[in-house]
C-alpha positions in Angstrom: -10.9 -0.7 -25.7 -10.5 -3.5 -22.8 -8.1 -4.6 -20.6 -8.1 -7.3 -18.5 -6.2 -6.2 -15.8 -7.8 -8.6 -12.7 -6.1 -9.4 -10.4 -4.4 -12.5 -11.2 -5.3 -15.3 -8.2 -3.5 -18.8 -10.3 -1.4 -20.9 -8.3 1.8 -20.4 -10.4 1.0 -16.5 -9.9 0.7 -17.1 -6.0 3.7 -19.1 -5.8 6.0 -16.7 -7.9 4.2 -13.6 -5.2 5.1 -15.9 -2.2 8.5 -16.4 -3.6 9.0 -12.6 -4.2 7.5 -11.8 -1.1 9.6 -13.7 1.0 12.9 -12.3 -0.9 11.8 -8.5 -0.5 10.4 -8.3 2.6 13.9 -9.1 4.1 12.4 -10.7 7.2 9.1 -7.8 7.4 5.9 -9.7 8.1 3.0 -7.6 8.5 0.9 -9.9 10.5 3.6 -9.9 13.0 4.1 -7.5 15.6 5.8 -3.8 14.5 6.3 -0.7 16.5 5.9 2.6 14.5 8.4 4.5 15.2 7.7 8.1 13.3 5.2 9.2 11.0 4.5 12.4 8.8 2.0 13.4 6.3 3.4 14.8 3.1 1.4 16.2 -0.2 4.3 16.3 -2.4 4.5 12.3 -3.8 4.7 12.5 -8.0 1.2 12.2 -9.2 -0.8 13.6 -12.4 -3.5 15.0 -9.8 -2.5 18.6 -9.2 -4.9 19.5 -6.7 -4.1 19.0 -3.2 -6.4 20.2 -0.9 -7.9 16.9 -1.5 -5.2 15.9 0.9 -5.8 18.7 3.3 -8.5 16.3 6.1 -6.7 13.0 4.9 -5.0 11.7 8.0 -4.4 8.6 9.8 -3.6 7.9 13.1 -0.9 5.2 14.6 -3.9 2.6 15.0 -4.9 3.5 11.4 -1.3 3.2 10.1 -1.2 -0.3 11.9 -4.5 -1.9 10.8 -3.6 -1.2 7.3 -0.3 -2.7 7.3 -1.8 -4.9 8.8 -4.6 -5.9 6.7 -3.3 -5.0 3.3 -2.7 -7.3 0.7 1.0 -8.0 -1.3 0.3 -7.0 -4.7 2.1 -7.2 -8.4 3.7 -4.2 -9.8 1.1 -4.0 -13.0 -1.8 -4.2 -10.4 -0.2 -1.2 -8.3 -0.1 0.5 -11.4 -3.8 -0.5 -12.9 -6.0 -0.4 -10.2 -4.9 2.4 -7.6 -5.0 6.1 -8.2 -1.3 7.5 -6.7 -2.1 10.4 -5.4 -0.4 13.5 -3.8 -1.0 12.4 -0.3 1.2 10.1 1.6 2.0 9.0 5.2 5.6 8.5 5.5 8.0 6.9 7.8 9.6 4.1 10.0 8.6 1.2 11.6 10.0 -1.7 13.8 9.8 -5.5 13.6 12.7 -7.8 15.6 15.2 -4.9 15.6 14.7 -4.1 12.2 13.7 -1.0 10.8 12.2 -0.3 7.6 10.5 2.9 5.9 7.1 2.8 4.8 4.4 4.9 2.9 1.2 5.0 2.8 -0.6 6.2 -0.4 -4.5 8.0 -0.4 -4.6 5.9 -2.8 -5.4 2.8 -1.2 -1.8 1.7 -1.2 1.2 1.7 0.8 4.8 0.3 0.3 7.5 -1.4 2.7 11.3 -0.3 2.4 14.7 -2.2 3.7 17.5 -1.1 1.8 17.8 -1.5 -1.4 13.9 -3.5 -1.4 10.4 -2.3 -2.0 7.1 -4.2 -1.9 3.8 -3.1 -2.4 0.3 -3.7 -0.7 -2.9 -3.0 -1.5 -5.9 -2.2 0.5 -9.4 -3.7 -0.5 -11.1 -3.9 2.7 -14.7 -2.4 2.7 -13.9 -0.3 5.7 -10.9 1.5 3.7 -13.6 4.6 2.4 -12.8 5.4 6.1 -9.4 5.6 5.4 -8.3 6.8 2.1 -9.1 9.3 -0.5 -9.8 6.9 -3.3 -10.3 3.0 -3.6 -8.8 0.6 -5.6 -10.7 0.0 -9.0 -13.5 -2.4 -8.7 -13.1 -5.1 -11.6 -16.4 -6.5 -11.1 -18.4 -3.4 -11.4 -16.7 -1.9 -14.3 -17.3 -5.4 -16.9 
């Protein structure tokens, strides 16, 4: 059985992300500055993997937390769902960006999502450096063809 489930890269695709992006992120830019105001890890977010002790040496630091807000990538809801494992193990909590403040978590799973109200948007991590920083990586498309 196959499924293309790529992420999709076509200009009306971009447009309708830039246009979605810029509604939900309610004035959150992650290349701009943000403070982080609190952080916890937690091992209890809804996933079919039982076992956590894989979370038990997960952690990341402030500087972690900010690079991969930093450096992760806006992605669709079927791509959140498709090419990341959601696993027990999160970083929770707030941040600040021009007197805004916003919840966020951050998934082992290579993922993380931003939180104002009644808005959510997700990101994606596919740096190479992320085996540094999460449990599991996003699924590779080219090497499973």
């Amino acid at each position: 059985m196959s499924c293309d489930i790529s992420r999709q890269k076509d200009d009306n695709y971009n447009k309708s992300q830039d246009m979605v992006a810029k509604d939900n992120l309610t004035n959150f830019n992650h290349a701009d500055t943000f403070e982080i105001l609190n952080h916890k890890k937690t091992n209890d977010y809804p996933s079919s993997e039982t076992d956590t002790t894989i979370c038990k040496t997960w952690t990341l630091t402030v500087k972690h937390i900010k690079q991969i807000i930093k450096d992760s990538e806006l992605i669709s809801g079927p791509d959140w769902h498709h090419l990341f494992e959601h696993l027990p193990c999160s970083i929770t909590g707030q941040l600040k960006q021009k007197n805004k403040t916003f919840e966020f978590q951050i998934n082992g799973g290579s993922w993380l999502t931003i939180m104002n109200n009644d808005k959510t948007i997700y990101f994606g991590y596919f740096k190479p450096d992320g085996d540094d920083l999460f449990i599991s990586r996003p699924m590779d498309i080219e090497s499973e063809e």
